[in-house]
Structures are given as structure tokens and as C-alpha cells.
BALO-852211 format. One line per 5 residues: number of its first residue (from 1); their letters; for each residue x, y, z of N, C-alpha, C. Coordinates in nm, 4 decimals. Example, Ala and Ser with C-alpha at 12.3 -4.5 7.8 and 13.67 -1.06 7.14 Angstrom:
BEGIN
1) as) 1.3190:-0.5690:0.7800:1.2300:-0.4500:0.7800:1.3200:-0.3300:0.7800  1.2850:-0.2250:0.7080:1.3670:-0.1060:0.7140:1.2900:0.0030:0.7870;
REM end
This chain:
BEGIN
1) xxxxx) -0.6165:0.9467:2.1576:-0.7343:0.8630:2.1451:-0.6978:0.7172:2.1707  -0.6092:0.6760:2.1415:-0.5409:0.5135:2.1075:-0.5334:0.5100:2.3182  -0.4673:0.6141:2.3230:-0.4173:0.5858:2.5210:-0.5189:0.5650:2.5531  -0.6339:0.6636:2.5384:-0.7735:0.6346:2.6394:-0.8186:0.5026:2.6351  -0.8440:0.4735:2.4614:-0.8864:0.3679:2.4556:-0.8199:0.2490:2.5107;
6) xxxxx) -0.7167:0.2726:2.4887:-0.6258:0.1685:2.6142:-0.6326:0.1416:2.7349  -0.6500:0.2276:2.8130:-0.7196:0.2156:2.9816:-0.8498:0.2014:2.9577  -0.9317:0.2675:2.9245:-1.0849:0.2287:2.8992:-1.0950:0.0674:2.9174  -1.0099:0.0318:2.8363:-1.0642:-0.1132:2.8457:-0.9855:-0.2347:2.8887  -0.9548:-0.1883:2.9790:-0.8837:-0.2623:3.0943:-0.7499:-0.2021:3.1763;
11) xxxxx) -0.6572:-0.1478:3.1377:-0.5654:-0.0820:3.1419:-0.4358:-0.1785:3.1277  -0.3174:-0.1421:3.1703:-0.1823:-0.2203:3.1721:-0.1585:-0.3559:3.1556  -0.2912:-0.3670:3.2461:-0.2685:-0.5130:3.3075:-0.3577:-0.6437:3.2332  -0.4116:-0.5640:3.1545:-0.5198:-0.6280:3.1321:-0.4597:-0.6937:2.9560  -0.4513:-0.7665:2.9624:-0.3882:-0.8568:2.8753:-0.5057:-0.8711:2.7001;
16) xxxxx) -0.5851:-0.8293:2.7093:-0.7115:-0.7942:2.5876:-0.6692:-0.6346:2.5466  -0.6937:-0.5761:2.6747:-0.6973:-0.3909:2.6277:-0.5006:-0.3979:2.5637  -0.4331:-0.5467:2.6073:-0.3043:-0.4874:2.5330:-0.3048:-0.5149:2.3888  -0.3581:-0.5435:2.3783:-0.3907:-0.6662:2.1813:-0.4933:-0.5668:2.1544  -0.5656:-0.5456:2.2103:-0.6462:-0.4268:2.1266:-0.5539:-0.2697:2.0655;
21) xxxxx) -0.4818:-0.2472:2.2053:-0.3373:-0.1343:2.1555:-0.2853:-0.2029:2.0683  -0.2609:-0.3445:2.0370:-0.1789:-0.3556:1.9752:-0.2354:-0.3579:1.8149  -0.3182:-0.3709:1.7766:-0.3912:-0.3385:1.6489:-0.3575:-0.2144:1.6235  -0.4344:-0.0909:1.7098:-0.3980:0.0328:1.6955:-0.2632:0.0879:1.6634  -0.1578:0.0252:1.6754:-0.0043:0.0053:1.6304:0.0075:-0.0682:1.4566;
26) xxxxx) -0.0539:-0.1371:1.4979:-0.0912:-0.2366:1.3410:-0.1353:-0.1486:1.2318  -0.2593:-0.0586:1.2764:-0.3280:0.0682:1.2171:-0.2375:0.1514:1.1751  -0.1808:0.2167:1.2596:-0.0623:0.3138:1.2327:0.0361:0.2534:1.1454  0.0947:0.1549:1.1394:0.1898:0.0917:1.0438:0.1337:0.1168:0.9348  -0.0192:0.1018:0.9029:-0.0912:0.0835:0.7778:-0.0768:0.1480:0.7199;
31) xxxxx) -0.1332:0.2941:0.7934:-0.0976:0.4548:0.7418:0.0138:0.4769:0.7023  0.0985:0.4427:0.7345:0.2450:0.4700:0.7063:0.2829:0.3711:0.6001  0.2321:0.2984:0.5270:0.2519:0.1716:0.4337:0.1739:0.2889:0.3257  0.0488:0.3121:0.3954:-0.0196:0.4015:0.2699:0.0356:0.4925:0.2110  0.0455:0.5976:0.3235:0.1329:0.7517:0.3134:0.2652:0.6950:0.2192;
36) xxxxx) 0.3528:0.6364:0.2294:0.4815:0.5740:0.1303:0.4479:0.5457:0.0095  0.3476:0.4525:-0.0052:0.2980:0.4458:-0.1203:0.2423:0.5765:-0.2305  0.2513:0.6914:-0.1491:0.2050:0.8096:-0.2277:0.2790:0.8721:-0.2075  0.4023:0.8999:-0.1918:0.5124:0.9323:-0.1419:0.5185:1.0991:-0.0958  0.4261:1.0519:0.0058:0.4112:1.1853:0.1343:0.4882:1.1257:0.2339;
41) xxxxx) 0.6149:1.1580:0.2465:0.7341:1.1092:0.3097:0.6955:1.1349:0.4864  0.6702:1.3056:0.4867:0.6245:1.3169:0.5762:0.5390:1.2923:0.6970  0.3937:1.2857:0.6266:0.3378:1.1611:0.7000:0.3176:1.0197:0.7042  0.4104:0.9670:0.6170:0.4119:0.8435:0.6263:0.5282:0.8229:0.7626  0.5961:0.8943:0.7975:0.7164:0.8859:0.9029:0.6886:0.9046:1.0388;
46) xxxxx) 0.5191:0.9928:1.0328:0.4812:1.0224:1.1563:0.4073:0.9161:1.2127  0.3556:0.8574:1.1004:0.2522:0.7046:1.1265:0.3811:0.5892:1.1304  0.4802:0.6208:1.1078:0.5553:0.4982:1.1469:0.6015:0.5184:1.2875  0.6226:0.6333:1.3003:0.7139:0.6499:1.4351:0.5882:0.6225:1.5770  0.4582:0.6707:1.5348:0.3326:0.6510:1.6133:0.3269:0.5494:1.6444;
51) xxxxx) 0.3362:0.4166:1.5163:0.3158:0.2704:1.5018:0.4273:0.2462:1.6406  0.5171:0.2787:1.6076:0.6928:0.2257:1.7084:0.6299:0.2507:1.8632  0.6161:0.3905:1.8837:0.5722:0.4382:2.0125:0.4851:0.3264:2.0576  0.3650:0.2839:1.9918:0.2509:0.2114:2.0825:0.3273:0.0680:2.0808  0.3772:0.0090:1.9913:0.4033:-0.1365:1.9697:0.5289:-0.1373:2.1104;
56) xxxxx) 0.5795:-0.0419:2.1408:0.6997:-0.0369:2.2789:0.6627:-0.0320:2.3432  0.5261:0.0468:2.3633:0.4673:-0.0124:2.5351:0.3928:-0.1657:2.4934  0.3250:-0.1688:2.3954:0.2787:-0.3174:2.3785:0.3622:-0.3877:2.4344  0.5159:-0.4171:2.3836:0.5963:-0.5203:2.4141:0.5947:-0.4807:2.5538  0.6283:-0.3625:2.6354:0.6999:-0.3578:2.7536:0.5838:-0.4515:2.8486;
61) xxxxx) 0.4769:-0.3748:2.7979:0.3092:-0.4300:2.9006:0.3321:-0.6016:2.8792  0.3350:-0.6294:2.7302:0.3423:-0.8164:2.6896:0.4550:-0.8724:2.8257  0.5986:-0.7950:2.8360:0.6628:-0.8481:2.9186:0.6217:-0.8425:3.0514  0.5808:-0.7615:3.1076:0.5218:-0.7705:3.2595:0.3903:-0.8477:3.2478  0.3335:-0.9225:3.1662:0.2188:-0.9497:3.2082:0.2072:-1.1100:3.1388;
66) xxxxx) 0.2907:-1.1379:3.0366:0.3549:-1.2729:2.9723:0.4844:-1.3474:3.0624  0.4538:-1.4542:3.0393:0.5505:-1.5358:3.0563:0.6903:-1.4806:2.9440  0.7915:-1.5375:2.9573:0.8823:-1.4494:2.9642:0.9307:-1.4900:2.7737  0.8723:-1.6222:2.7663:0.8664:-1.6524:2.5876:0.7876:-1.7557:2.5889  0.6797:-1.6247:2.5907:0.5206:-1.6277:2.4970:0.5123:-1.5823:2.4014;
71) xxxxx) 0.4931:-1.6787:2.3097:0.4682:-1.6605:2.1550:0.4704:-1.5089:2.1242  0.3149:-1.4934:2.1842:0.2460:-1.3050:2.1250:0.3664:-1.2167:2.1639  0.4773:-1.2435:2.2723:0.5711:-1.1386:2.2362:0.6196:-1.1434:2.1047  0.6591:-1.2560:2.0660:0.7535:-1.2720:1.9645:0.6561:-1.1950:1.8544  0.5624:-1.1828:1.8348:0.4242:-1.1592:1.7776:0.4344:-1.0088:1.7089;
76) xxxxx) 0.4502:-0.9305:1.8696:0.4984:-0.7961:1.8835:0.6485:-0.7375:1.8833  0.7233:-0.8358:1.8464:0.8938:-0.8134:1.8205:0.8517:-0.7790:1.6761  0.7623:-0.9152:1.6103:0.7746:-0.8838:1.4498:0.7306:-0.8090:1.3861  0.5962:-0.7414:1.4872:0.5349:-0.6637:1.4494:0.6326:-0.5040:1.4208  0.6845:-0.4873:1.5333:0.7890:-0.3651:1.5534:0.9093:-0.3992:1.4689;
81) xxxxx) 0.9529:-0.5132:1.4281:1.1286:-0.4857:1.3427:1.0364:-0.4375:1.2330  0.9408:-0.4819:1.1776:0.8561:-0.4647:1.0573:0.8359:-0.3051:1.0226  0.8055:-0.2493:1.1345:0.8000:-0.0754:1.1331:0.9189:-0.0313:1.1052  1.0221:-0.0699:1.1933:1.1485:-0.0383:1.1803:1.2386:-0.0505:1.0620  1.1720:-0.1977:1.0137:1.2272:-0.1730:0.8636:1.1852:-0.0614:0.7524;
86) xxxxx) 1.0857:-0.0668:0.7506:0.9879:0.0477:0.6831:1.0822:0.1415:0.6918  1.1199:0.1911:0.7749:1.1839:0.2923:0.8699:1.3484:0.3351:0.7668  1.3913:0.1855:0.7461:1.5609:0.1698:0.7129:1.6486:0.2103:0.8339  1.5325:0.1653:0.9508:1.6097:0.1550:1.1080:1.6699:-0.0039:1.0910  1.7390:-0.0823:0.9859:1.8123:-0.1600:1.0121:1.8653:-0.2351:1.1048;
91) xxxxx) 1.9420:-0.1600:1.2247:1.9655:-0.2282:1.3325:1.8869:-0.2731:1.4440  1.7904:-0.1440:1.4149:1.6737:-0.1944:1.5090:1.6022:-0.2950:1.4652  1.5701:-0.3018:1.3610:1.4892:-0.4082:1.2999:1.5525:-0.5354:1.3203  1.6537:-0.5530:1.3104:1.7153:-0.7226:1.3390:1.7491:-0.7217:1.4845  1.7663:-0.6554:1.5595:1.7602:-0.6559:1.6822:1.6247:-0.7406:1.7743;
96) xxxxx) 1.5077:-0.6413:1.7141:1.4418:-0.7111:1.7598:1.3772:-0.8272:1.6837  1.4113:-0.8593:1.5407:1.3587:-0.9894:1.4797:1.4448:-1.1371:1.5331  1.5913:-1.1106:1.6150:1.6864:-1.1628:1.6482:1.6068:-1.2296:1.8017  1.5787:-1.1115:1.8903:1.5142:-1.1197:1.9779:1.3961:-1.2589:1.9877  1.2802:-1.2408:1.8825:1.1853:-1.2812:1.8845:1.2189:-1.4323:1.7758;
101) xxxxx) 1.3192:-1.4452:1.7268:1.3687:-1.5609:1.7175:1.4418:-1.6381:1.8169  1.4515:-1.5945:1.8900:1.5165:-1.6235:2.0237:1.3878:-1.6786:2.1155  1.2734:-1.6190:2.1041:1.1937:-1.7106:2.1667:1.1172:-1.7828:2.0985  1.0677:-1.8349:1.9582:1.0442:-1.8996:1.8839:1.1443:-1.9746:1.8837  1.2572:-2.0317:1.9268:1.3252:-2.1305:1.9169:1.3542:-2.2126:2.0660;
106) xxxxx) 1.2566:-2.1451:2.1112:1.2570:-2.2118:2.2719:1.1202:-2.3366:2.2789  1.0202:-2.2959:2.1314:0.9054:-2.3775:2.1443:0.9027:-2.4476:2.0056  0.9031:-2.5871:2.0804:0.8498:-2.6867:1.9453:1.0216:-2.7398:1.8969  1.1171:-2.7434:2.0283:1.2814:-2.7716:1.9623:1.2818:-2.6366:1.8077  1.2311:-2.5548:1.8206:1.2301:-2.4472:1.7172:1.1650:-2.4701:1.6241;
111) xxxxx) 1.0810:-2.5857:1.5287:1.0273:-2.6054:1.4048:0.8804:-2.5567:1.4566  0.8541:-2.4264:1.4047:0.7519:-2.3436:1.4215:0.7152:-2.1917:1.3336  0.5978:-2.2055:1.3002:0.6064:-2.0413:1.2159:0.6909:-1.9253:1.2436  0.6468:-1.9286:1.3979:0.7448:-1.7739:1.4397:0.8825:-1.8290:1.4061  0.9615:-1.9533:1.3994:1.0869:-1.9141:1.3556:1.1288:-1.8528:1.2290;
116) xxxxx) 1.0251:-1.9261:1.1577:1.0392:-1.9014:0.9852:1.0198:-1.7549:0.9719  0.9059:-1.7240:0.9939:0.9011:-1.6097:0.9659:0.9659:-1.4753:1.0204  1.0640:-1.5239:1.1341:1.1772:-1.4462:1.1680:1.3062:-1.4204:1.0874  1.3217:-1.5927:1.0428:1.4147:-1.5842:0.9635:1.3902:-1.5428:0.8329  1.2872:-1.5440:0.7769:1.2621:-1.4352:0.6818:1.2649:-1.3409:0.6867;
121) xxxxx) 1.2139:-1.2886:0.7533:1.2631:-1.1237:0.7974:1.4129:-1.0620:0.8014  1.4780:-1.1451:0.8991:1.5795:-1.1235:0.9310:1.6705:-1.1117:0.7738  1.6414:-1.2398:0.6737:1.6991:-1.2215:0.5681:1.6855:-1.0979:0.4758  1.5283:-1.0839:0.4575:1.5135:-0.9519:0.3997:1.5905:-0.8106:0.4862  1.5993:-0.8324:0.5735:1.6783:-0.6863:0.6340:1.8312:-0.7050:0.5437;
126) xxxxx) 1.8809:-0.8550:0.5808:1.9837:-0.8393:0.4648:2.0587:-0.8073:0.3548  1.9320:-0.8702:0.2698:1.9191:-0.8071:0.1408:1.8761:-0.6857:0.1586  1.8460:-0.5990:0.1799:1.7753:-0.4560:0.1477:1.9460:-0.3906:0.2112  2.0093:-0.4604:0.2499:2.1378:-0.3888:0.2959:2.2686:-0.4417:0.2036  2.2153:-0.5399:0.0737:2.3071:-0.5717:0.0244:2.3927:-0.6819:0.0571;
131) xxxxx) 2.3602:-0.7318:0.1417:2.4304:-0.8735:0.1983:2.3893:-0.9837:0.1597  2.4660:-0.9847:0.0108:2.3459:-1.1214:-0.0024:2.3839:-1.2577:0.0679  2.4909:-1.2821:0.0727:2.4923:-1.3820:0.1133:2.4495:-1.4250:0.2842  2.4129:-1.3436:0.3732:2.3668:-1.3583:0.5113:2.2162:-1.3550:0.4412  2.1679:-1.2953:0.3842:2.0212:-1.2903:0.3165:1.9654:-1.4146:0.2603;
136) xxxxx) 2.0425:-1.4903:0.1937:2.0180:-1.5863:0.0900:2.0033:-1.7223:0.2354  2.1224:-1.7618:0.3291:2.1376:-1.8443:0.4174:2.0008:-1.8059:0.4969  1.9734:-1.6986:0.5390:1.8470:-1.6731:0.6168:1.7383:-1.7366:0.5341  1.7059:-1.6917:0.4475:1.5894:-1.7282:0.3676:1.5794:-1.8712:0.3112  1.6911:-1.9200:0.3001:1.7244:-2.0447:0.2630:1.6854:-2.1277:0.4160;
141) xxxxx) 1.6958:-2.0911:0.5147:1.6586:-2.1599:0.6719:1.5276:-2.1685:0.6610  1.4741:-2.0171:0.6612:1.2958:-1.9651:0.6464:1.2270:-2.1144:0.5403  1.2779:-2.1245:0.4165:1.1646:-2.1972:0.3136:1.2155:-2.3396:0.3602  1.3041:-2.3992:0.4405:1.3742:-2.5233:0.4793:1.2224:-2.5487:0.5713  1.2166:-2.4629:0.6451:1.1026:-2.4672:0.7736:0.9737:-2.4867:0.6978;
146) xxxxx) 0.9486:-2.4020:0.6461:0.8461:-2.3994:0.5665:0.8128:-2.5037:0.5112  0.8684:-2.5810:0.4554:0.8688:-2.7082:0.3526:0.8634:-2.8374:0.4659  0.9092:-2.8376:0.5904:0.8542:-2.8889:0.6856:0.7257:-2.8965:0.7421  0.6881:-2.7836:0.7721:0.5576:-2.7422:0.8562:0.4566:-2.7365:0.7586  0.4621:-2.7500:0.6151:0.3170:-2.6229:0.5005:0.3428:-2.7204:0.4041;
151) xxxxx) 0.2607:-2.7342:0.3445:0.2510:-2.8006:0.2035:0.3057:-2.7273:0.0651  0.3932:-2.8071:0.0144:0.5026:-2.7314:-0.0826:0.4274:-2.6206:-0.2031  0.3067:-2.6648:-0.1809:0.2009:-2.5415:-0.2720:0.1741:-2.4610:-0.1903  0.1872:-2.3919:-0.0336:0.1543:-2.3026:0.0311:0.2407:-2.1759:-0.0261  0.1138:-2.0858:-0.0066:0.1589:-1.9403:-0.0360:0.2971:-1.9058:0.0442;
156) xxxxx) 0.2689:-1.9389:0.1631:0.4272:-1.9057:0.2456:0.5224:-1.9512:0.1908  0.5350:-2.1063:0.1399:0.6152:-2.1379:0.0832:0.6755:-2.0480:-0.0420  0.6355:-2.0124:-0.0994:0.6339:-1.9892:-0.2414:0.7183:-1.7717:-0.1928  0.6333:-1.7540:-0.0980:0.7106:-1.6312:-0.0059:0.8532:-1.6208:0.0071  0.8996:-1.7238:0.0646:1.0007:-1.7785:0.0723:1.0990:-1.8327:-0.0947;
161) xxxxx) 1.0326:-1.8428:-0.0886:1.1140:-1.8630:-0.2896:1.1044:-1.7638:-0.3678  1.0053:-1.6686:-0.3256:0.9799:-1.4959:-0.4152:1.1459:-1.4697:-0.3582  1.1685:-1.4806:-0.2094:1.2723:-1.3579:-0.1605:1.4210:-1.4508:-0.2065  1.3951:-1.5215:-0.2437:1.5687:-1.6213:-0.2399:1.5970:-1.5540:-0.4020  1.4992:-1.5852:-0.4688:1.4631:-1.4908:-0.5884:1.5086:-1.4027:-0.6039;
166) xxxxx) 1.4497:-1.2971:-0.5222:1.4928:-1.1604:-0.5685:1.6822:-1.1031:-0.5119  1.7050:-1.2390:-0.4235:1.8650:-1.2347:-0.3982:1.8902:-1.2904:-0.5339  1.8812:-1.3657:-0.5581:1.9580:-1.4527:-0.6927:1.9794:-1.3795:-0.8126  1.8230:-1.2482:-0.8387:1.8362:-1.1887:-0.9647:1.9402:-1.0718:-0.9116  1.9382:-1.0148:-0.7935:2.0502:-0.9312:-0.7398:2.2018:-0.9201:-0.7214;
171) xxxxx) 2.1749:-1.0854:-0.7514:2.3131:-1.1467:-0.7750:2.4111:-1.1785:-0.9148  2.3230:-1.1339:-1.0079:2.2777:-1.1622:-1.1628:2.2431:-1.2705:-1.2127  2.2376:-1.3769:-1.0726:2.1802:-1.5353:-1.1007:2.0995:-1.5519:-1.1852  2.0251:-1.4697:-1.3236:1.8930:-1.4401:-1.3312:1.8499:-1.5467:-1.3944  1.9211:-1.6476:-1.4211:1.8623:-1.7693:-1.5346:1.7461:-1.8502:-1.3914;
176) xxxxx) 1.8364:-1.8922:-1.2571:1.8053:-1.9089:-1.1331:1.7071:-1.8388:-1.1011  1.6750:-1.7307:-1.0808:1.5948:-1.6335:-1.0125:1.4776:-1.6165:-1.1452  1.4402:-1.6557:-1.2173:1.3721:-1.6674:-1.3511:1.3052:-1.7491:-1.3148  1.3334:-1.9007:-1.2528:1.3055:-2.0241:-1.2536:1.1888:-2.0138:-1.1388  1.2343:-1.9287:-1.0401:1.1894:-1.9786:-0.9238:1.0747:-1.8500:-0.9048;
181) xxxxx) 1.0728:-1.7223:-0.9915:0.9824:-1.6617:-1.0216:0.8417:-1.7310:-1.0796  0.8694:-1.7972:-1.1917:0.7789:-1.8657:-1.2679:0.6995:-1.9397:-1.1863  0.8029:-2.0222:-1.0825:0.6881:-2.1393:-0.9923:0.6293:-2.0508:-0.8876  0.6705:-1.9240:-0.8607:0.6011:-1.8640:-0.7830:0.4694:-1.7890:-0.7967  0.5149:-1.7678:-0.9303:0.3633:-1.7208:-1.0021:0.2898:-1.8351:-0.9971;
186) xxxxx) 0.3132:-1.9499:-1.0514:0.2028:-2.0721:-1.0760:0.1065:-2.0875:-0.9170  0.1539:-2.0647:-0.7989:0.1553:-2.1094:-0.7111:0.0616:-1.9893:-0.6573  0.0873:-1.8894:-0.6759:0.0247:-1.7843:-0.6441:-0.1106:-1.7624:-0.7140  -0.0828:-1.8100:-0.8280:-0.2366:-1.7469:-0.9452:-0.3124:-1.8412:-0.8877  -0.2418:-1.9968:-0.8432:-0.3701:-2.1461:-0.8047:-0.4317:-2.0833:-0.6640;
191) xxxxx) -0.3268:-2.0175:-0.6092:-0.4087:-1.9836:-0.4627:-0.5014:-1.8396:-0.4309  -0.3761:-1.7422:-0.5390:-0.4728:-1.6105:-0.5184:-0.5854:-1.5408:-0.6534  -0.5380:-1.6157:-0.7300:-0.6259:-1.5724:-0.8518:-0.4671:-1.5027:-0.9614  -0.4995:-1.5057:-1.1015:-0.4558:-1.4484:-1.1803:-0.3989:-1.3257:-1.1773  -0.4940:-1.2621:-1.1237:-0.4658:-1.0706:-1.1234:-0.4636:-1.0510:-0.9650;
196) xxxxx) -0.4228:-1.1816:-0.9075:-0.3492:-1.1012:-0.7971:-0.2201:-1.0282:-0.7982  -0.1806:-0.9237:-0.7035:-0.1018:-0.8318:-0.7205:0.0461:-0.9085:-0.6847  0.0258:-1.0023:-0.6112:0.1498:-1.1558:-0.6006:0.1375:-1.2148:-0.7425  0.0743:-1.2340:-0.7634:0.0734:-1.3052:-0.9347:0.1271:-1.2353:-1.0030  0.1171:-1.0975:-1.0395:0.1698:-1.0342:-1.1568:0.3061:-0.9738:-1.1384;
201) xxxxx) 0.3008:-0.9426:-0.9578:0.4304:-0.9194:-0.9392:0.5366:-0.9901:-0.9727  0.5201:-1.2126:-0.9232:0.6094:-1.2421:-0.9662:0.6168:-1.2467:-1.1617  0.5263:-1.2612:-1.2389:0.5400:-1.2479:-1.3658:0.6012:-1.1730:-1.4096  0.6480:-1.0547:-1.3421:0.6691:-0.9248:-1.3856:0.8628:-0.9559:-1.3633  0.8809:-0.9550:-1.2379:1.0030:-1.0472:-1.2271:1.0384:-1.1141:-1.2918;
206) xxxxx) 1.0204:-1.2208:-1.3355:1.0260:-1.2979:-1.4327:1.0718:-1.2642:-1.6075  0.9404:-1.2005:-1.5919:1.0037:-1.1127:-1.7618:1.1158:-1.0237:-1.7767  1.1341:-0.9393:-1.6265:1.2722:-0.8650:-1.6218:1.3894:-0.9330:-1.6176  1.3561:-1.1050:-1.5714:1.4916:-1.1734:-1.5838:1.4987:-1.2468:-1.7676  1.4071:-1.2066:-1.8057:1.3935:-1.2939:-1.9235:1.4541:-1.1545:-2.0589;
211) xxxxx) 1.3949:-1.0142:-2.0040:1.4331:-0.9439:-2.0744:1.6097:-0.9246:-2.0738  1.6797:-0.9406:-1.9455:1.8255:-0.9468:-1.9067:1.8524:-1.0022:-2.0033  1.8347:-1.1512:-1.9818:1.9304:-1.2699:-2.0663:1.9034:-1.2277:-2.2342  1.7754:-1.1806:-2.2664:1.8176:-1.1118:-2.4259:1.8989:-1.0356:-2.4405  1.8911:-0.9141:-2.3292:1.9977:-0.7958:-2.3804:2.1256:-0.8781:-2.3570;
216) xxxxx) 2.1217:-0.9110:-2.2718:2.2992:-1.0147:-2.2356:2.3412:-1.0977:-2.3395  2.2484:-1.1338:-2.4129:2.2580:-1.2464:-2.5040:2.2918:-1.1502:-2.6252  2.2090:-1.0287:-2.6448:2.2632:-0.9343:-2.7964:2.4047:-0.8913:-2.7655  2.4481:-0.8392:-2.6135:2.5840:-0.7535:-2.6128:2.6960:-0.8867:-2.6445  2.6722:-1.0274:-2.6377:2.7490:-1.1075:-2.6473:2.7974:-1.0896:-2.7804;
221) xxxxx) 2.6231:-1.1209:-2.9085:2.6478:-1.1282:-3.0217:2.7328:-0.9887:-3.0897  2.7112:-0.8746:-3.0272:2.7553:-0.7507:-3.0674:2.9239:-0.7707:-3.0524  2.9752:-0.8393:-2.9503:3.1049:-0.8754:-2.8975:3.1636:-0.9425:-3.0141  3.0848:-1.0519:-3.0229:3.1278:-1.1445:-3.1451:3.1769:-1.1207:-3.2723  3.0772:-0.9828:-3.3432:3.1034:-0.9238:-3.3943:3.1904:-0.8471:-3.4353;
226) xxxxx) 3.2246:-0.7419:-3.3416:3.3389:-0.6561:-3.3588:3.4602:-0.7384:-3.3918  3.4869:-0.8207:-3.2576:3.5983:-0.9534:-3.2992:3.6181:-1.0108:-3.4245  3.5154:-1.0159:-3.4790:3.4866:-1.0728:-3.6101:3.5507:-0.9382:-3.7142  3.4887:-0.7994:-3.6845:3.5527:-0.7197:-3.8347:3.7179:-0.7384:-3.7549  3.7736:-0.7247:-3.6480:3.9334:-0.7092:-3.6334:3.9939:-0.8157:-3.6755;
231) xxxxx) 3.9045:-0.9070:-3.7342:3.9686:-0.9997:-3.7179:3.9981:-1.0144:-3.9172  3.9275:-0.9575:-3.9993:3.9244:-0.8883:-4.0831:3.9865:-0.8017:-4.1560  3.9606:-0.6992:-4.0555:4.0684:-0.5932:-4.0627:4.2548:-0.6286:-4.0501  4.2600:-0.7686:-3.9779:4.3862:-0.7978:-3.9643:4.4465:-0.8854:-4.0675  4.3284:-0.9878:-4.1355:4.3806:-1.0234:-4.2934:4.3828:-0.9285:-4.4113;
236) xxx) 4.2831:-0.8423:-4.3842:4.3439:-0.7381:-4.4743:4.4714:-0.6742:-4.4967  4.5481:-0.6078:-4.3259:4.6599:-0.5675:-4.3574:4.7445:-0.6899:-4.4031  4.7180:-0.7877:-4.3663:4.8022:-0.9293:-4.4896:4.8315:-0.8650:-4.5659;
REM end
């Protein structure tokens, strides 16, 4: 159905009927965001791999019919590492987020959304692989940009400080990653409301770094303790 509708309305060449496929790729990602979320593994894998299929001729059609770094490729790079991550296709995913930072840094001497939001990406592939420190430098580039281009209360911004975050509490930074939860919530509830699902998420973060430092803080006192009867136990044998 997605092919017909693709020639139907213009075909290859036609630079609209490719952005219209390319939604239909967008669609399929969705399904596959959904399907995961209910953890029907199965079809959530078929709607990702569907998503991949159309977004590869998207790009191939974007390249024969774009200038060679035009934005909307980079558009459709992010769109596809994005599936690919879903995926825990890893290499593919920074491959092509690498790619499409590569032409986001050809426009504007590079200070531009598509860089940021490459390099965000790129960081999160990081982290989800355990690297924090290539993760943390990425994301740390991403909110640098950000804080350039967006006003330091922008949601993006604050995007960018969720993910440095969730390296820092990964790192056991959590006093750090506590801090920067909190302003992310503030920032989020002023822009999206209270019971947004960004709002409570970062709150929720937050309290898990807050619940850490208690238990960390009792196994100390428990430490203290024991030390304390041996220490007891050793004037006794006096």
C-alpha cells in the first residue's frame, strides 16, 4: 500500500511523493515504538524493519534528487539511526547519525539544530552501550549548541541535561545527576504541564537518586557501626 501510494503521487522523482513515503516510514517506526511498549517483540520488529526498508529508499531517492547536503537528508539519516537504535543495530545507528552530522556541519560553520541533535543521538547510542565517557562528551557538545541557538528554559535544552543525567546517575554521580534532574523537571512542568510524562519522568529520577544517597548513607552508618562493636570487642579482650 505505502509503494502505490508512492508512485501515485508523483513517483521517484518527485520530491513531495518522497516526504510523503517518508512519513509512512515515520508511521511504521510508531508501530514499532507501540508494539515494544507492549512487549509483542514480534511485531514490534516487523514495524521496525518495514520503518528501515522505506526510510532506505527515502534516503537513496533524497540523494538522487537533493543536493548532495541538504538538510532533509540529514532529516532522513536521523530518522533511520533512530529505527536502528530501537533495533540495538548500534553500528548502524551511528553510522548513519555520523553521516548526517557530517552534513549539518557543512551549514551555518556547524551551529545548527541538525548538529545538536546528532550529537545527541550519537551520545545516547553511547550510553545505551555503556560508554560513558564518549556519551557524556557527545551530549555535553549537543546542550553546548543548544545553549547557543535556544533559550536556556527550552525544552531541548533541558533534553540535553535529562541525558548528561542519566550518564552521571550511571556513573553513580547521583548527588550530580539529582541536581540536574530537578532543573529538568522545573523546566519541563513550566513548559509541558505537571503531569506531563517528561515531568514525572524526570521527578521520578530524581527520587531514585535521592532514594540511593539514603540507602548509601544507612550502609555507611551500618559500617560505622560494626567498627564500633570491634572496636569493643577489642577493649574487652583488654
Amino acid at each position: 500500500v505505502a509503494m502505490r501510494l508512492y508512485q501515485e503521487v508523483g513517483g521517484t522523482n518527485d520530491i513531495r511523493a518522497v516526504n510523503m513515503y517518508e512519513k509512512v516510514g515515520q508511521i511504521a517506526e510508531q508501530q514499532g515504538n507501540f508494539y515494544a511498549s507492549s512487549n509483542e517483540n514480534k511485531k514490534s520488529t516487523t514495524a521496525y524493519k518495514n520503518a528501515i526498508e522505506i526510510l532506505q529508499k527515502v534516503l537513496e531517492q533524497k540523494k538522487n534528487v537533493l543536493e548532495e547536503e541538504d538538510l532533509s537528508i540529514a532529516e532522513t539519516l536521523k530518522n533511520l539511526g533512530s529505527v536502528y537504535d530501537e533495533l540495538k543495530m548500534y553500528s548502524k545507528a551511528l553510522a548513519v547519525y555520523r553521516e548526517g552530522l557530517k552534513i549539518g556541519e557543512a551549514h551555518a560553520d556547524g551551529k545548527n539544530l541538525t548538529v545538536a541533535y546528532m550529537l545527541n543521538n550519537i551520545g545516547e547510542v553511547h550510553r545505551k552501550q555503556n560508554d560513558w565517557k564518549e556519551a557524556l562528551s557527545y551530549h555535553q557538545r549537543s546542550l553546548q549548541l543548544k545553549m547557543e541557538l535556544l533559550n536556556p528554559d527550552h525544552s531541548e535544552v533541558s533534553d540535553s541535561n535529562f541525558n548528561i543525567a542519566l550518564v552521571l546517575k550511571e556513573q553513580g554521580k547521583k548527588k550530580e545527576a539529582k541536581k540536574l534532574f530537578e532543573a529538568c523537571a522545573r523546566v519541563y512542568g513550566n513548559v509541558f504541564g505537571m503531569d506531563h510524562e517528561y515531568t514525572k519522568g524526570a521527578r521520578d529520577e530524581a527520587r531514585e537518586c535521592v532514594a540511593w544517597e539514603e540507602k548509601a548513607a544507612e550502609e555507611d552508618e551500618d559500617e560505622d557501626d560494626e567498627d564500633d562493636d570491634d572496636d569493643d570487642d577489642d577493649d574487652d579482650d583488654d
